[in-house]
DRENPA-3360 file (N, C-alpha, C; in nm, 2 decimals, always signed):
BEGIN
1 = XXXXXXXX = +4.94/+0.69/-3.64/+5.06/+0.78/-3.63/+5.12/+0.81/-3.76 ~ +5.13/+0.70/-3.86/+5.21/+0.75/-4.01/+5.13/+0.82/-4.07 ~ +4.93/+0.79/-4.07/+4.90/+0.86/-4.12/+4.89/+0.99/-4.12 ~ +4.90/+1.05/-4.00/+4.93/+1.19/-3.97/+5.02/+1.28/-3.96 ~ +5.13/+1.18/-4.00/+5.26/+1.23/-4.01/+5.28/+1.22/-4.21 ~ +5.17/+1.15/-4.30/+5.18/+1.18/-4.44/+5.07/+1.26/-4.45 ~ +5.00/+1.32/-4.34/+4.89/+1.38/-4.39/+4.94/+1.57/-4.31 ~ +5.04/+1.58/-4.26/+5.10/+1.70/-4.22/+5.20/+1.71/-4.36;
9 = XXXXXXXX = +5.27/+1.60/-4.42/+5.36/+1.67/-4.53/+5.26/+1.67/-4.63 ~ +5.14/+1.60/-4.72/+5.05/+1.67/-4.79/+5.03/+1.80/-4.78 ~ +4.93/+1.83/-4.67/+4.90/+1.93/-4.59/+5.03/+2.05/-4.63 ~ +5.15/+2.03/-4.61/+5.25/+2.13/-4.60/+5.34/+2.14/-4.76 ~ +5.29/+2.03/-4.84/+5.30/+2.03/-4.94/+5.21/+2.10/-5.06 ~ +5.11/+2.13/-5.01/+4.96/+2.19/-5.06/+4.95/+2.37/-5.07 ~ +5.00/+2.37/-4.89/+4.96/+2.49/-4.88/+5.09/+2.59/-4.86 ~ +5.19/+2.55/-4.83/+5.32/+2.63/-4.78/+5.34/+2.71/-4.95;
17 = XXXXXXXX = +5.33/+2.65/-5.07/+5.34/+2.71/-5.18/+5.24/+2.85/-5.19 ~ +5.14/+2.80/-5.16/+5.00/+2.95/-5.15/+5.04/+3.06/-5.03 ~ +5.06/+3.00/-4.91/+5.13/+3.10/-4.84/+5.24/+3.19/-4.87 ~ +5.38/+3.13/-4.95/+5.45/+3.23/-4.96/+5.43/+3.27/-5.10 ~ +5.31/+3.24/-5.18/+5.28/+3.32/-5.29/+5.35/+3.22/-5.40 ~ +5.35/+3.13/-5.40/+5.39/+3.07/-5.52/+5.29/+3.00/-5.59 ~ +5.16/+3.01/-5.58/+5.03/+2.96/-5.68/+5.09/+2.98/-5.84 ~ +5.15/+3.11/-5.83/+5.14/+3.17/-5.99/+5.29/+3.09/-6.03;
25 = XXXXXXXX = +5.38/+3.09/-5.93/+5.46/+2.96/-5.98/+5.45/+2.87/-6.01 ~ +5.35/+2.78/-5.96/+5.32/+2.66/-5.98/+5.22/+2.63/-6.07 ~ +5.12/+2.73/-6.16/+5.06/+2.76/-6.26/+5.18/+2.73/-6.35 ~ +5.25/+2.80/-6.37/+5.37/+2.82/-6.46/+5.42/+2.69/-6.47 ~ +5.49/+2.62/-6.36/+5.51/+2.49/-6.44/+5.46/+2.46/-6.49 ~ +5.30/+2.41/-6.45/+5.20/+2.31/-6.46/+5.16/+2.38/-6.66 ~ +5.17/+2.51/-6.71/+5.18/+2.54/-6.80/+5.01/+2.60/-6.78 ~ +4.92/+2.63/-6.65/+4.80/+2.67/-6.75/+4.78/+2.80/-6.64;
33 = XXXXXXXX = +4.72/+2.90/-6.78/+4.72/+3.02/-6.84/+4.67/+3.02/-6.72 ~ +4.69/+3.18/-6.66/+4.61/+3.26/-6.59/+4.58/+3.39/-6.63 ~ +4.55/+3.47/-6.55/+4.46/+3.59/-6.61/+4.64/+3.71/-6.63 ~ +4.62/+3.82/-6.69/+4.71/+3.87/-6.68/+4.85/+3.83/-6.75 ~ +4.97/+3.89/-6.70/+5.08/+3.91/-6.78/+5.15/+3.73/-6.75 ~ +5.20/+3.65/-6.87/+5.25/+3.54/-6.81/+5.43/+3.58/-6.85 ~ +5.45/+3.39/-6.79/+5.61/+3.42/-6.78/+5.63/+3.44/-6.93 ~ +5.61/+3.41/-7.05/+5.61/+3.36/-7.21/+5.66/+3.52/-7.19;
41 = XXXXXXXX = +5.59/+3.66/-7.15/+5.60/+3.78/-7.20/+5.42/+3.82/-7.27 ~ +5.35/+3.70/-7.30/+5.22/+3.79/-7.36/+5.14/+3.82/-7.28 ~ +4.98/+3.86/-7.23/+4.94/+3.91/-7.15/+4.78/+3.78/-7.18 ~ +4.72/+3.77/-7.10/+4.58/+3.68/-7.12/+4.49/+3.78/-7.03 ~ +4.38/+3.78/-7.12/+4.26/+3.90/-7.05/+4.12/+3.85/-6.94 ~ +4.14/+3.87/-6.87/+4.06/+3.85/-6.77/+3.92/+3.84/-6.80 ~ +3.83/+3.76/-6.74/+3.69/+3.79/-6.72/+3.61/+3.86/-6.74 ~ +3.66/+3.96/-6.67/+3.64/+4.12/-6.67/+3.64/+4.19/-6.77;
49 = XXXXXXXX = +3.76/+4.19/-6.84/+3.82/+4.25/-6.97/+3.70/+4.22/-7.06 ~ +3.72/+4.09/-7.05/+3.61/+4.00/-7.15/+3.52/+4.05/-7.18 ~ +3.43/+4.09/-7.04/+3.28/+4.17/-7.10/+3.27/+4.33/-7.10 ~ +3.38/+4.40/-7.06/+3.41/+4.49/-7.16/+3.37/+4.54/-7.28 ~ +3.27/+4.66/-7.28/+3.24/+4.71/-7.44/+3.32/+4.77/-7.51 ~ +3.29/+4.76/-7.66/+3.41/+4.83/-7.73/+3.48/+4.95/-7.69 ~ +3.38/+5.02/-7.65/+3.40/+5.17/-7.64/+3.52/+5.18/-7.50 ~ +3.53/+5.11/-7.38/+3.59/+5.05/-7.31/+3.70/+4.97/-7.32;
57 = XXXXXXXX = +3.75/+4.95/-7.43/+3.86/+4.83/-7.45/+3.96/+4.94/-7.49 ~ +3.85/+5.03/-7.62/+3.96/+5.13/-7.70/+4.01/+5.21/-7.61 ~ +3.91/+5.33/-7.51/+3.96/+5.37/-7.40/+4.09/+5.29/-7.37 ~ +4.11/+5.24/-7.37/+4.20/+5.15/-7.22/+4.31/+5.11/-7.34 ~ +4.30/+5.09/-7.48/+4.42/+5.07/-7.56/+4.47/+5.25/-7.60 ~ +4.39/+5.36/-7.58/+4.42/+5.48/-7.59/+4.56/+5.52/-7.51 ~ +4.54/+5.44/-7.36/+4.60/+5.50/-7.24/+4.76/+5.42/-7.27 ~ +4.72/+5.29/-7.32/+4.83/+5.21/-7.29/+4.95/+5.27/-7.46;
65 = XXXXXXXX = +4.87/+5.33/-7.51/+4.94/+5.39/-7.66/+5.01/+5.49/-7.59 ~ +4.94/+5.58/-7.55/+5.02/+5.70/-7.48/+5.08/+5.67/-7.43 ~ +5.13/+5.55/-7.32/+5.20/+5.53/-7.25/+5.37/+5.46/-7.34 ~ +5.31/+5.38/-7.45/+5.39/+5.34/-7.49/+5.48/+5.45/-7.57 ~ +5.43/+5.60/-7.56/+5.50/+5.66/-7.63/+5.58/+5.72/-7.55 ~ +5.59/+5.72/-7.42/+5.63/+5.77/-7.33/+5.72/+5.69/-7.28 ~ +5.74/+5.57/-7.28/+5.82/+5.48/-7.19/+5.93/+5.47/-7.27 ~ +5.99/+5.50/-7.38/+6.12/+5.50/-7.44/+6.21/+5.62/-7.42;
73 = XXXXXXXX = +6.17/+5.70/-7.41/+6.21/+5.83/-7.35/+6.26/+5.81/-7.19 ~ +6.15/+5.76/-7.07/+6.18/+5.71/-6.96/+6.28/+5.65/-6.95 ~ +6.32/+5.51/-7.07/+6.42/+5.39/-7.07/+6.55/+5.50/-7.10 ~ +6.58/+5.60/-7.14/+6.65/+5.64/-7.24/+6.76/+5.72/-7.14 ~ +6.64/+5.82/-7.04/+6.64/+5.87/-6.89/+6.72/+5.82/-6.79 ~ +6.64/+5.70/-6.79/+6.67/+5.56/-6.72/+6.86/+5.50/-6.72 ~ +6.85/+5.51/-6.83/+6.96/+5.45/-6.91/+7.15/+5.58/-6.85 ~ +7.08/+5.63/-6.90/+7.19/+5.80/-6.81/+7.22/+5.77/-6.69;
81 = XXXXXXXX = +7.16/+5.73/-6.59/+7.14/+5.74/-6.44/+7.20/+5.62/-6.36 ~ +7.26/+5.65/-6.25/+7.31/+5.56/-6.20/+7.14/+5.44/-6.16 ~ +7.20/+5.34/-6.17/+7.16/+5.17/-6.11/+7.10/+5.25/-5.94 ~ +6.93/+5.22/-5.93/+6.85/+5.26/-5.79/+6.88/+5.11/-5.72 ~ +6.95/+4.99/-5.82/+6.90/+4.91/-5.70/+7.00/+4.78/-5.76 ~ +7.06/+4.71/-5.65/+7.14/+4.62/-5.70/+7.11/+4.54/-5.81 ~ +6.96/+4.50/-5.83/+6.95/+4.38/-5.94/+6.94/+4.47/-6.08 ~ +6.91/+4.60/-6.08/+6.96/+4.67/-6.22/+7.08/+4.67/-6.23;
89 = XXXXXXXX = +7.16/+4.66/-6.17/+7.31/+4.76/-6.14/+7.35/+4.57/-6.25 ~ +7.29/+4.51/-6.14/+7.34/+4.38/-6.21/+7.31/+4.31/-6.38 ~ +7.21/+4.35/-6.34/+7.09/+4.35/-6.51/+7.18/+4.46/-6.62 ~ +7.24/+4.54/-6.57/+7.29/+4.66/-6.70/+7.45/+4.58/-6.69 ~ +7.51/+4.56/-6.63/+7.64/+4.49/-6.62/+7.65/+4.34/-6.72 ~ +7.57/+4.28/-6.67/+7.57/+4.11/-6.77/+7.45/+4.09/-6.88 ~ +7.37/+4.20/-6.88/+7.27/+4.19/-7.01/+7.28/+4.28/-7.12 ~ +7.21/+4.36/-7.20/+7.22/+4.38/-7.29/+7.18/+4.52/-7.23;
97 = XXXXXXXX = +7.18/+4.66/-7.36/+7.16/+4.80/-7.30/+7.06/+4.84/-7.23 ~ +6.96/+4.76/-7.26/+6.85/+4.78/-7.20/+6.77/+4.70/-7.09 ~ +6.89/+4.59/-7.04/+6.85/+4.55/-6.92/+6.91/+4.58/-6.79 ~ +6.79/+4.53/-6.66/+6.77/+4.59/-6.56/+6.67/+4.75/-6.52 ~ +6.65/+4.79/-6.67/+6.57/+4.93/-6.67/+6.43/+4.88/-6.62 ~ +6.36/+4.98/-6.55/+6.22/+4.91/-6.50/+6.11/+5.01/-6.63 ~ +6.16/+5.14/-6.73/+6.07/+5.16/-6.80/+6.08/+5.04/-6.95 ~ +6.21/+4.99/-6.99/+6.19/+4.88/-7.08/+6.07/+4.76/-7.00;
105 = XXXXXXXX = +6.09/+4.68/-6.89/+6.03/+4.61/-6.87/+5.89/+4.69/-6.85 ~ +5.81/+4.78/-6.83/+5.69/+4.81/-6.83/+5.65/+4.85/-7.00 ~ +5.76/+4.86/-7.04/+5.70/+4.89/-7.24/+5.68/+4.73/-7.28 ~ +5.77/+4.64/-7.22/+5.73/+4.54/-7.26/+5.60/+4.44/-7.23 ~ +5.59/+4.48/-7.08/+5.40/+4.49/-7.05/+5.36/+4.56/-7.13 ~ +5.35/+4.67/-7.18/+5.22/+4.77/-7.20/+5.21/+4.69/-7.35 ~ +5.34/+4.64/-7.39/+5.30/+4.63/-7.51/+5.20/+4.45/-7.54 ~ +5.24/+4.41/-7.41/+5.21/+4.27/-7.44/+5.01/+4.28/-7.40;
113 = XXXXXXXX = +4.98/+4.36/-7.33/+4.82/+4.43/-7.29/+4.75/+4.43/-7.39 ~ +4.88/+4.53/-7.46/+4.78/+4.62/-7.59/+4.82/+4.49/-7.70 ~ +4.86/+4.40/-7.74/+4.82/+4.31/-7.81/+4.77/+4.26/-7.78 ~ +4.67/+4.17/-7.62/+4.61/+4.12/-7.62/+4.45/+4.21/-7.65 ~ +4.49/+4.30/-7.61/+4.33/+4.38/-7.60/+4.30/+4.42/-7.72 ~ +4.42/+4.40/-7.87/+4.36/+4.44/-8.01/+4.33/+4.27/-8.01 ~ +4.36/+4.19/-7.96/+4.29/+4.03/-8.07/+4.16/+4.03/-7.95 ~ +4.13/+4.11/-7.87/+4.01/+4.07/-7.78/+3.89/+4.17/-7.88;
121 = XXXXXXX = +3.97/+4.31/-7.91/+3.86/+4.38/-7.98/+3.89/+4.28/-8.18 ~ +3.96/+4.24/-8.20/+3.89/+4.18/-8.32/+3.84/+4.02/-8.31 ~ +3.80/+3.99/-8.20/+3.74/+3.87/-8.14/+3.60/+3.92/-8.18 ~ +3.60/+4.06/-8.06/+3.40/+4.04/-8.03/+3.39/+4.16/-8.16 ~ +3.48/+4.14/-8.30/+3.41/+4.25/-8.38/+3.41/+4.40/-8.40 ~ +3.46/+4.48/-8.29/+3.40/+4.62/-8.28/+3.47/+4.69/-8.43 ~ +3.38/+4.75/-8.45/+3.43/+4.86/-8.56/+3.50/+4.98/-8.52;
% end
């Protein structure tokens, strides 16, 4: 009987975190890297990314350039306009000018991509 009553809180201790999506939380404690954007702010490159040829990396740092030239303008946009949603409204109230904007936090991905994908192209070399 006890053992199935410590083997239902294992059991719900295991899996209740994967259900409501907290794997990538509990990575985070545990401190090890996953693929993609972490809590730190830098980005880690996938598998995928990985075998990626030059000509394909640059493509993909082209998009994320344009983008970055774009997204300060959006923040700036952004910035004029009333708060779409309580946790900005809250984020521009107790943080700094540019928090709660969702084009700052996407400059701050694009930017964190595109420095992983220049140390990935001066990893494998490309000219």
């Amino acid at each position: 009987m006890r053992s199935m009553r410590v083997r239902g809180i294992l059991w719900a201790a295991a899996c209740v975190p994967a259900l409501l999506g907290g794997c990538a939380t509990m990575q985070d404690f545990a401190g090890i890297p996953r693929t993609g954007y972490q809590g730190d702010g830098t980005y880690v490159v996938s598998p995928q990314e990985e075998g990626l040829a030059c000509r394909q990396i640059k493509e993909r740092l082209e998009i994320l350039t344009r983008k970055l030239q774009i997204l300060p303008a959006e923040a700036a946009y952004e910035r004029e306009t009333t708060p779409a949603t309580v946790g900005s409204a809250i984020g521009r109230m107790f943080g700094g000018k540019d928090d709660g904007l969702k084009a700052t936090d996407d400059y701050k991905r694009a930017q964190a991509e595109s420095d992983a994908l220049k140390a990935l192209i001066a990893r494998k070399q490309c000219v």
